[in-house]
C-alpha positions as a Markdown table, in Angstrom:
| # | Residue | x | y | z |
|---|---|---|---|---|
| 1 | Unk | 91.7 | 19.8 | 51.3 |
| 2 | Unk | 89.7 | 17.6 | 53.7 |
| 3 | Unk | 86.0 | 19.4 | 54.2 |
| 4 | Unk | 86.5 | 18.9 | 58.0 |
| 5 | Unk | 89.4 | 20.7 | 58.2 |
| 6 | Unk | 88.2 | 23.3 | 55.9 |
| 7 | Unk | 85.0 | 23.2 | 58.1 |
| 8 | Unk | 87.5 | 24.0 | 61.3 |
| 9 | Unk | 89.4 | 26.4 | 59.3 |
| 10 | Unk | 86.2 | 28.2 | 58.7 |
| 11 | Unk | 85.1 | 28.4 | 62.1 |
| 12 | Unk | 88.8 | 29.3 | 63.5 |
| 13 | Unk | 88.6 | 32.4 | 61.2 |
| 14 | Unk | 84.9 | 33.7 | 62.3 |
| 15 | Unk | 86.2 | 33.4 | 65.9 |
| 16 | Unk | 89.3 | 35.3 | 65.5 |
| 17 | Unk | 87.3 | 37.5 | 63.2 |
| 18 | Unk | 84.8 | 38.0 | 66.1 |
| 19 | Unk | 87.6 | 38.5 | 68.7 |
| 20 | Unk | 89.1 | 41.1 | 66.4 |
| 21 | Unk | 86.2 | 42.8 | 65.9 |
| 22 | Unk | 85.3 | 43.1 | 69.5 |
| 23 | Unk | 88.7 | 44.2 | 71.4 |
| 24 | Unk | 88.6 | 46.7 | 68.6 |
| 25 | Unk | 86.5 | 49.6 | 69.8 |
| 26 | Unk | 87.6 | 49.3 | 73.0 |
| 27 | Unk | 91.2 | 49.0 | 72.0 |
| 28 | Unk | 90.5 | 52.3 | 70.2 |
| 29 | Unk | 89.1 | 54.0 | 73.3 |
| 30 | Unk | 91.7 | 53.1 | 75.6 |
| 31 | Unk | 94.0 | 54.7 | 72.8 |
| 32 | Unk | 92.3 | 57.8 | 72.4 |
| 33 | Unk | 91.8 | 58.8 | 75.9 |
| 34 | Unk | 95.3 | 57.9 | 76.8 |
| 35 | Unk | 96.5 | 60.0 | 73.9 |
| 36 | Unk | 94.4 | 62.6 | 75.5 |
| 37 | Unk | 95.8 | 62.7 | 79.0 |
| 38 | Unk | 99.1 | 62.6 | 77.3 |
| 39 | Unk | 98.0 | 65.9 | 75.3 |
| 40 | Unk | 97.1 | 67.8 | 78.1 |
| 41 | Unk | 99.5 | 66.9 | 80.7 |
| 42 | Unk | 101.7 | 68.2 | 77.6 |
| 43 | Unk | 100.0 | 71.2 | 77.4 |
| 44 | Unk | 100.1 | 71.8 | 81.2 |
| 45 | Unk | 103.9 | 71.3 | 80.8 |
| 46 | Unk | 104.3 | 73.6 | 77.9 |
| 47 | Unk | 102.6 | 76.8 | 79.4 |
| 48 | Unk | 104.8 | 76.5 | 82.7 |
| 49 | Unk | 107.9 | 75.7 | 80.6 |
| 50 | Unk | 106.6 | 79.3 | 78.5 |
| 51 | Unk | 105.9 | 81.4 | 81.7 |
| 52 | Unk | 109.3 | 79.9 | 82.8 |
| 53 | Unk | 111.0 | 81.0 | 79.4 |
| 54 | Unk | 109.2 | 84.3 | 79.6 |
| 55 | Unk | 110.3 | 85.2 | 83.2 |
| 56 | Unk | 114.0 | 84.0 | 82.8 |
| 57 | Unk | 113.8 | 86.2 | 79.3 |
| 58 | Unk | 113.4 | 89.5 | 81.4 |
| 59 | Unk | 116.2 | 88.5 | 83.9 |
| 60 | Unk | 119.0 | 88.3 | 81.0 |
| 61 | Unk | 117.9 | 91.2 | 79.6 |
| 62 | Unk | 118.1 | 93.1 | 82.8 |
| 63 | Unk | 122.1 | 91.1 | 83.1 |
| 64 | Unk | 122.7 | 91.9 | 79.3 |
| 65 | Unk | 122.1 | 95.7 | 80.0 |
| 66 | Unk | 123.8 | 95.9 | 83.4 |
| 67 | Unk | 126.8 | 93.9 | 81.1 |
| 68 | Unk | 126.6 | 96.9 | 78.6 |
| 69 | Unk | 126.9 | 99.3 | 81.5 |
| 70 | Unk | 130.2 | 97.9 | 82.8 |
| 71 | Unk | 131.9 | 97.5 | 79.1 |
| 72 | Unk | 131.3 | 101.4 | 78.5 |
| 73 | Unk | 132.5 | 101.9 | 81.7 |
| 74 | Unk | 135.4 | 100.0 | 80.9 |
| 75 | Unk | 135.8 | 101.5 | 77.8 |
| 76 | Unk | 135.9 | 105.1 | 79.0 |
| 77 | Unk | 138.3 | 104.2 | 82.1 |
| 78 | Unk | 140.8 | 102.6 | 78.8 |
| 79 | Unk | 140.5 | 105.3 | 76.6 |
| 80 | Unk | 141.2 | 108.0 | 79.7 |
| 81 | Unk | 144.6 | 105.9 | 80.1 |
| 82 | Unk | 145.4 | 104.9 | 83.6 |
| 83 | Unk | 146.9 | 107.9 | 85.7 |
| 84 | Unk | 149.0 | 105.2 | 87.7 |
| 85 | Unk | 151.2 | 105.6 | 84.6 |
């Protein structure tokens, strides 16, 4: 290989290896601080999305027993028979 062109070789790799080395870090730190927005916007999210479960959980309960209610109600009126009979 021609020295000159090994010579430009040489110096082609130290400054790509000097531009890698220096967007690095802050390449890095603009990844971890967006990661970290994104974490806690998550975690905002979540705990609404829980209170939201939790609240909705107490009005189906409250429908599931008022559901029960009806069915025994049913139940009785059917095994009484219907006096329309």
């Amino acid at each position: 290989m021609d020295e000159e062109l090994k010579a430009y070789l040489e110096r082609m790799e130290n400054r790509l290896r000097e531009h890698s080395e220096a967007t690095e870090t802050p390449l890095r730190e603009h990844s971890e601080a967006v990661e970290t927005r994104l974490l806690s916007e998550f975690w905002k999210w979540a705990r609404t999305a829980d209170a939201r479960y939790r609240q909705n959980q107490g009005v189906v309960k409250g429908l599931e027993e008022r559901v029960l209610v009806v069915e025994e109600r049913v139940s009785d009126l059917e095994r009484r028979g219907d006096p329309g009979q």
